[in-house]
N, C-alpha and C positions, 0 to 999 in steps of 0.2 A: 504494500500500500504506500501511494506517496505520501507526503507531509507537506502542508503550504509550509517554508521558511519566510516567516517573521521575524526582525530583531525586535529587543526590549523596548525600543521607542515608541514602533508600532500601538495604535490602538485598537483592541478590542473590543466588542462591545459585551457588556455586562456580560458575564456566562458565555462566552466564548473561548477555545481556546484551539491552539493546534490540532490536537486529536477530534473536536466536533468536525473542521472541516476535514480532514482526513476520513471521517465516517461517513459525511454526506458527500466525497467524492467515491467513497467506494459504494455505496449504495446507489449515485446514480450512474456510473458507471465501470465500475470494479478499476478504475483511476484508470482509463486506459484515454493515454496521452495523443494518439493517434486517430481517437472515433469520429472528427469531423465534425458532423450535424445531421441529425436525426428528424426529419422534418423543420420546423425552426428551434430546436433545441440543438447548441454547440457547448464542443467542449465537454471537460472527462467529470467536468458538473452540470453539464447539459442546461446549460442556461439561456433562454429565450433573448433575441435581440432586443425585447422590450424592456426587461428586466436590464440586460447588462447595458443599455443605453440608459434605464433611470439611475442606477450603479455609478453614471457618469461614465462610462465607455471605457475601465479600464482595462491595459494591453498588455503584455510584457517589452521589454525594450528593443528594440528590432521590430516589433512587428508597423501593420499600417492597420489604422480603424477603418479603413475605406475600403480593405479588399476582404472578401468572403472569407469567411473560416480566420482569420487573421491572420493570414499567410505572411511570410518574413518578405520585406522588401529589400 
């Protein structure tokens, strides 16, 4: 199972921690890093474009918000 890494600055919200999302990555998709999108659920948390755009549209570094799946530009 993967681990989101946080550091210590990070904030949480109330009752969160590492291992929650680590459970609800492997519950919506046994963390698998390569599933794409499933209708409009993306991602190995299968998260809806509505949802990660109210989320504020966050990426990892390299990627582009503009292109499908969040492909590395």
């Amino acid at each position: 199972m993967m681990i989101v890494e946080f550091t210590e600055e990070d904030n949480w919200p109330p009752g969160w921690t590492e291992r929650c999302l680590g459970c609800i990555c492997d519950a919506a998709s046994n963390c698998n890093e390569t599933i794409g999108c499933i209708e409009e659920y993306c991602g190995m948390f299968l998260v809806s474009r509505t949802y990660w755009v109210d989320a504020g549209s966050p990426i990892l570094i390299g990627d582009d918000p503009n292109v499908p799946e969040g492909k590395r530009g």
